[in-house]
C-alpha positions as CSV (number, residue, x, y, z in Angstrom):
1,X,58.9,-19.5,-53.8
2,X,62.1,-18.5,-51.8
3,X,62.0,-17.7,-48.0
4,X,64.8,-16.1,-45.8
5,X,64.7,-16.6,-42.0
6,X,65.5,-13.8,-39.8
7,X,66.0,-14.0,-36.1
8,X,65.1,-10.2,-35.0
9,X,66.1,-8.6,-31.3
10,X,63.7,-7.0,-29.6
11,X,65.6,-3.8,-30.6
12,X,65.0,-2.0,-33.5
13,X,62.4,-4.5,-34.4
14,X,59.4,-2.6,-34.6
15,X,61.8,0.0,-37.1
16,X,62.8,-2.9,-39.2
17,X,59.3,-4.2,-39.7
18,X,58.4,-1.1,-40.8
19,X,60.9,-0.9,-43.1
20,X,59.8,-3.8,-44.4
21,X,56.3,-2.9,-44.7
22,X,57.4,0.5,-47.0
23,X,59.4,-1.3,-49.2
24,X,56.3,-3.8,-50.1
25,X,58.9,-7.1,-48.6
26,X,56.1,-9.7,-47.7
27,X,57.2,-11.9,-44.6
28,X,55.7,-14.2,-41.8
29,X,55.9,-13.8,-38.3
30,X,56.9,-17.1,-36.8
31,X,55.9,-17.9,-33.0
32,X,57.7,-20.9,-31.7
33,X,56.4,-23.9,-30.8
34,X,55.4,-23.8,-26.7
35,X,58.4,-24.8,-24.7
36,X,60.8,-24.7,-27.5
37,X,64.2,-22.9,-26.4
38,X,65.0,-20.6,-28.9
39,X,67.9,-17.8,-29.1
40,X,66.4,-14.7,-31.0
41,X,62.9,-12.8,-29.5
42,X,61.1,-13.0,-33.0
43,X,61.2,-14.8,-35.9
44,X,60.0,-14.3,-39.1
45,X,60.6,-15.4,-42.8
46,X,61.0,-13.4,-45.9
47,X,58.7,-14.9,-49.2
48,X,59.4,-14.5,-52.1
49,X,62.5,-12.8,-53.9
50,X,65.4,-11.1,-51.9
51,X,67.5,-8.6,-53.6
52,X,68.4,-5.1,-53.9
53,X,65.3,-3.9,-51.9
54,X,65.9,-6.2,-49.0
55,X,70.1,-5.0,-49.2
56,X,68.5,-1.5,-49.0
57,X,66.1,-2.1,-46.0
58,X,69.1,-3.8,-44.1
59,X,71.7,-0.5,-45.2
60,X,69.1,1.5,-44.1
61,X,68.7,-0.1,-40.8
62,X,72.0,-0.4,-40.0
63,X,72.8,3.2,-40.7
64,X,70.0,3.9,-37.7
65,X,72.0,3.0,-35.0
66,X,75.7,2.3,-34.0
67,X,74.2,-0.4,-31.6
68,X,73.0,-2.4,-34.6
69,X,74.6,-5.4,-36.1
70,X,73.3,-8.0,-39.2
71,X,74.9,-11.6,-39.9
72,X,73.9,-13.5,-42.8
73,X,74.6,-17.0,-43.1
74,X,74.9,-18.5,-46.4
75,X,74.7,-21.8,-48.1
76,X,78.4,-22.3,-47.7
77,X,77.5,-21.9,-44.0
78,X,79.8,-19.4,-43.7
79,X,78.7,-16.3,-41.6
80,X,79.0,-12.2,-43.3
81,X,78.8,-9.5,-40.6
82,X,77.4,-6.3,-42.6
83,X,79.8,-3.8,-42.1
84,X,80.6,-1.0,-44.3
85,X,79.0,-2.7,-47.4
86,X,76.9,-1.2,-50.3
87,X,73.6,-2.4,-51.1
88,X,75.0,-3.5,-54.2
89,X,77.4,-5.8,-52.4
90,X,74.9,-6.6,-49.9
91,X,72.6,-7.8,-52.8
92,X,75.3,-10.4,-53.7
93,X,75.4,-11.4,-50.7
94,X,71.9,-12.2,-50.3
95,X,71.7,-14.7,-53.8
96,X,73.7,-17.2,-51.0
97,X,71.8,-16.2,-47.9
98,X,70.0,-19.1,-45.8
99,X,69.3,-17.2,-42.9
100,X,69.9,-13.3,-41.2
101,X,70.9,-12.7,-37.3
102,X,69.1,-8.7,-37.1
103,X,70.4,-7.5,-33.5
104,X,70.2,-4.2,-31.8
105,X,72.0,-4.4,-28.7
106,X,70.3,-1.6,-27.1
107,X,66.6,-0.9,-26.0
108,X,64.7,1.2,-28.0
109,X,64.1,4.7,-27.1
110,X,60.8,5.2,-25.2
């Protein structure tokens, strides 16, 4: 079974999660370990396979805000900012993915 990590902001987390949710993408929460530095809010992993309805959920998310920003690193451990891509290219991108940076630089709206 395949698994993505994703470090997720406090912004726009709530909307990606549900995104998630909708488009039937299981995943974990992961809490770190107590007194473990760590540089995103939340983690979580994706299970199982990623493809074109994870590309769509991250188009979809990006396309909420201007403040938002998604980095995939692959397994050439090279890093892909998603800007201006299609789903369809965004799918390719994800057969090499090892792990996605989701960050919304802004608070949500209350």
């Amino acid at each position: 079974m395949q698994r993505l990590r994703v470090n997720l902001s406090s912004g726009g987390r709530d909307e990606f999660l549900a995104l998630l949710t909708e488009s039937e993408i299981n995943f974990i929460e992961r809490r770190p370990q107590l007194g473990v530095l760590v540089a995103s809010l939340s983690a979580l992993e994706i299970i199982g396979v990623v493809g074109s309805s994870l590309a769509a959920v991250l188009v979809k998310w990006l396309h909420g805000r201007a403040t938002r920003m998604i980095t995939i690193q692959t397994t050439k451990n090279a890093f892909v900012t998603l800007k201006g891509y299609s789903p369809e290219q965004v799918t390719e991108i994800l057969n090499e993915a090892v792990s996605l940076n989701v960050i919304q630089r802004t608070k949500d709206d209350t």
